[in-house]
N, C-alpha and C positions, 0 to 999 in steps of 0.2 A: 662773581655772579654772572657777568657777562658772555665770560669762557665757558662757565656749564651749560649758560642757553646756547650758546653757538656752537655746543659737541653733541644738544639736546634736538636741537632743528638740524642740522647739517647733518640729516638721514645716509647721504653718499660716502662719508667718513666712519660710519657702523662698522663695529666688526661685524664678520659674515654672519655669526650663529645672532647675534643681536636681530640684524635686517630681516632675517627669516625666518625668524621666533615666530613671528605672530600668522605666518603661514603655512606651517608645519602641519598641524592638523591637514591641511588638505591632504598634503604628503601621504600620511598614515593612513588616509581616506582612501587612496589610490593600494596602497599597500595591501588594507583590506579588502579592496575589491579583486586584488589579483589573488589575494593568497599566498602571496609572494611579495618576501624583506626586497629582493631584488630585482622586483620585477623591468625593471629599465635593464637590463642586463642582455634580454632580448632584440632592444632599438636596433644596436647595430651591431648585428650577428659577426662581422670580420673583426671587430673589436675588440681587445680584454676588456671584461665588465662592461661591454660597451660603452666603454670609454667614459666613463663615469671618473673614475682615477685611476694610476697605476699604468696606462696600459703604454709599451713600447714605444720611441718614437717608428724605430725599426717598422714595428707592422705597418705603421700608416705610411712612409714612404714605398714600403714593396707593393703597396695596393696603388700608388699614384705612377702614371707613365712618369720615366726618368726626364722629358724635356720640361715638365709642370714644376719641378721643386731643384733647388739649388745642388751642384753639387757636393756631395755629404759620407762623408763615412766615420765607423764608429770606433772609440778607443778603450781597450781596458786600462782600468787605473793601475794596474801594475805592468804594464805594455811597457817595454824596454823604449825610452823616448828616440831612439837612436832610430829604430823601426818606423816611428810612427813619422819622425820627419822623411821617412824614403816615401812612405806611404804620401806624406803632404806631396813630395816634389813627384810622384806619378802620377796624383791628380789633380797636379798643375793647377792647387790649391794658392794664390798670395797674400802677403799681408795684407792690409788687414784682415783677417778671418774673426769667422764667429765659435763660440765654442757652448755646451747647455748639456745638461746630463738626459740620456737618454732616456730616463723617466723624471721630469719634473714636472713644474709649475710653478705661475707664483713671478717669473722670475727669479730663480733663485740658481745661483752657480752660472747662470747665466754671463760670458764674457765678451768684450769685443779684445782680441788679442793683436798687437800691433808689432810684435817683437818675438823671435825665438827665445830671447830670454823671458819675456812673458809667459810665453807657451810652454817654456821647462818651468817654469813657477807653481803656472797651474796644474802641470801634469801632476807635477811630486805633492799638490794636497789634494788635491780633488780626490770625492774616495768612493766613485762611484762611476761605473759604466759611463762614456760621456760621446757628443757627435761633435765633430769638425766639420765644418760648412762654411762652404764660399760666400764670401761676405757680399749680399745686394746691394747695386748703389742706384736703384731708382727710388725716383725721390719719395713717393708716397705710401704709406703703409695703410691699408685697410682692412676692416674684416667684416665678414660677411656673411651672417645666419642666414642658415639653408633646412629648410623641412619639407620632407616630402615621403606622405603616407604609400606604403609598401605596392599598391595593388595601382596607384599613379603613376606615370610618364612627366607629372610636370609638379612642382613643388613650387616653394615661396620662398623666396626671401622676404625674412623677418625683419631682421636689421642689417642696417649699410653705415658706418663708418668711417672716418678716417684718423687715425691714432697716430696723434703727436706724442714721442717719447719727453719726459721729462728734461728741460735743457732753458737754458739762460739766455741771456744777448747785452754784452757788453755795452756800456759809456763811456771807456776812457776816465772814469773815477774811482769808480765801486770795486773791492776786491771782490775774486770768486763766495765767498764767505758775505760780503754784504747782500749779495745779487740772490743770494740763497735765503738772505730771510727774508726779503722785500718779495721774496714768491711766493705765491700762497698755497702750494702744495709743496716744494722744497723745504718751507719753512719748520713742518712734521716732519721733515725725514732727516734732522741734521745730524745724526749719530750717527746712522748708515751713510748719508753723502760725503760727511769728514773720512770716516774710515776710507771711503772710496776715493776721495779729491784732495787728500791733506798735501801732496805736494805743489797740489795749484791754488789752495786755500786761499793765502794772503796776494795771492796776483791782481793786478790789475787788468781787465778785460778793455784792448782796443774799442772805441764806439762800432757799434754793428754787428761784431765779433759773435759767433754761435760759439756755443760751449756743451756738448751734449754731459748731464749729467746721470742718464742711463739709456741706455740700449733695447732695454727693455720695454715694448710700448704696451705696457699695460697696468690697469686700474691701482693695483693696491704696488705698485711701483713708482707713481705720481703722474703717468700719461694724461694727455689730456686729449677728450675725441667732442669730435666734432660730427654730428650729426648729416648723413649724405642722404637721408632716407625719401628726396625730393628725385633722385637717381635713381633709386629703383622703379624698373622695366621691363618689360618684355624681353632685350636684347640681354639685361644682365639676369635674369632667372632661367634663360634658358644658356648659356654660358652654364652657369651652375648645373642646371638640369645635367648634361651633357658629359659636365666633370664627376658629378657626382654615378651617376649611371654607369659613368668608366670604371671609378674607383669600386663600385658595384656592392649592393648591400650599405649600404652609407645612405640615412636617412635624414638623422638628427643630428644636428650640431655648427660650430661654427669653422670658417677658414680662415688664418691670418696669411695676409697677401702683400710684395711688394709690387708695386706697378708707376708707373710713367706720370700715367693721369686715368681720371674717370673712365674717356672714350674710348680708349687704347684699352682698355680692360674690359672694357662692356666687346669692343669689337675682338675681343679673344687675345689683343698683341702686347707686346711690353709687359708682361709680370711674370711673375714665379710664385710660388706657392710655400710658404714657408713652412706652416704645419695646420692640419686640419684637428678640432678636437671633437670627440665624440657628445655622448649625452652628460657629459657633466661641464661641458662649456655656458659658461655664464651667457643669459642675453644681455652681453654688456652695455646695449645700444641707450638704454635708461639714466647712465650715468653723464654730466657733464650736459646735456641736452634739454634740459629744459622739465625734465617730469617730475612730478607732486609724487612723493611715499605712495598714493594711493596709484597713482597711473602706474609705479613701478613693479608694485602688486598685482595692477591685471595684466601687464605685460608677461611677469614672469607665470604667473596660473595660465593663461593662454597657452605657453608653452611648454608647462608640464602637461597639461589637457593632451597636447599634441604626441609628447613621450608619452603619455599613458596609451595611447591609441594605437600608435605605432607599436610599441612593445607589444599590445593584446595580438594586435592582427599577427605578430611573428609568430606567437606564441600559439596562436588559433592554425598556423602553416608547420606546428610541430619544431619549433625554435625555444625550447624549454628555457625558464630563466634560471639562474645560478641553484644550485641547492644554499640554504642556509650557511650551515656551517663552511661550505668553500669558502663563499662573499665573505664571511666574518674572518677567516683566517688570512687572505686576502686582503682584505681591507685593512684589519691588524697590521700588517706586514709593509704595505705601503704607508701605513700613516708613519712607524718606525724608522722607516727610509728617507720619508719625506723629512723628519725631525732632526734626523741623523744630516741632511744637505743640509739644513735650515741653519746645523750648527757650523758648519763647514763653510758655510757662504761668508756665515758673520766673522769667522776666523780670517778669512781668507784677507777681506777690506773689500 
């Protein structure tokens, strides 16, 4: 009885379609008023679907100057491996590198590759379009909701923070395997972390000792964030401002970012830009941080309010939103891809 009340209050462990059941009507409410299934499809006119799912990483790197985001280039799954390692050693790519399928999310296919033998491993399953990327090694990872209505110069950050990847820290007792259930979001994911850690399972972790148990710093991955939203400023929204006006036509959505430290980032220095996402970026700043179901319902209607506005005015400047049938064959299409990584990931460990 204790476990159902604790899967019954612990709102942040929902699955997706659960948490926004009871929000959905708004949804429909906005649909109706545009006339339009898709109407967010207008936000962000350089986007596919603006960026709702589905859309390339490719496109949002071609829209970001090359000095903002890591160096990256893309592989097909049937790219003869022999190619793509010349390709690595021209763009004076080294290990450890990152590797994530040029359409995902989720985390999912998502690797950190340390080894050419790694990197043939993953070549020969992976089974989908994918990016190799220079691995960042500054220390802090954050992201950073950015909105800013079409006919504005100056926009808001919504939310600011900083995303711990899911990961451990040794005693000098515990094996990898104990240290994973005595964690309180590890403890949910032991089927995927065994898959992934089975040959460090039974080790014992040095006192002190980090152990990253994924790469991924995000929500339904086990990240944990930390709330930075005492940081937003003047100096960091117009940063944004500035980036986003670059990138041009980029209204809605969020940036994941590595950077140094706060100030260094605020004053423009020490980060890179890993990927920005369009209008189907979570405001994830709700999780982990301190808000009641209810505050995480006006956070997130606040910000469809805000997509709905945006899309109108695109749309009002002759930015038609999808036809029906596109979005639905579309959407179709990416959910099958997406199912098809999902199975691929799990195969993989």
């Amino acid at each position: 009885m204790k476990n159902i009340l604790n899967k019954i209050t612990n709102w942040e462990a929902w699955p997706f379609k659960l948490l926004y059941a009871p929000i959905t009507p708004v949804w429909l409410w906005y649909i109706i008023k545009s006339n339009a299934v898709w109407f967010f499809t207008s936000s962000n006119p350089k986007l596919t679907f603006g960026g709702m799912e589905g859309e390339p990483k490719k496109e949002m790197y071609d829209l970001l100057p090359q000095e903002l985001y890591p160096t990256t280039f893309n592989v097909l799954p049937k790219e003869d491996f022999t190619s793509v390692l010349q390709r690595l050693t021209k763009t004076d790519i080294p290990y450890p590198l990152i590797v994530k399928p040029e359409v995902g999310g989720q985390g999912v296919l998502f690797r950190k590759i340390d080894t050419e033998e790694e990197f043939s491993a993953y070549h020969k399953k992976v089974p989908v379009e994918y990016i190799v990327q220079k691995m960042v090694h500054y220390p802090m990872e954050v992201s950073v909701f950015y909105i800013r209505h079409p006919k504005e110069n100056k926009g808001r950050v919504t939310g600011f923070l900083h995303k711990i990847p899911l990961q451990i820290t040794g005693d000098g007792k515990h094996t990898v395997e104990e240290l994973i259930l005595q964690h309180p979001k590890g403890n949910k994911r032991l089927g995927e972390l065994h898959s992934k850690h089975k040959e460090k399972w039974h080790d014992v972790l040095t006192a002190g000792e980090k152990y990253m148990l994924s790469y991924a710093a995000n929500h339904n991955r086990g990240a944990h964030f930390v709330d930075l939203k005492e940081h937003i400023d003047e100096k960091l929204v117009s940063l944004f401002d500035s980036i986003s006006i670059r990138v041009n036509d980029f209204f809605y959505g969020r940036y994941d970012i590595m950077c140094s430290n706060v100030e260094d980032l605020k004053n423009g220095q020490n980060f890179t830009i890993l990927e920005y996402n369009g209008c189907g970026a979570e405001p994830n700043h709700f999780y982990d941080t301190g808000y009641t179901l209810t505050g995480a319902y006006k956070e997130i209607l606040m910000h469809w309010k805000a997509l709905y506005k945006i899309s109108k005015y695109n749309r009002e400047q002759g930015l038609a939103p999808w036809p029906f049938l596109k979005g639905r064959k579309f959407l179709k299409e990416a959910n099958a891809n997406f199912k098809m990584m999902k199975a691929a990931d799990e195969q993989m460990g």
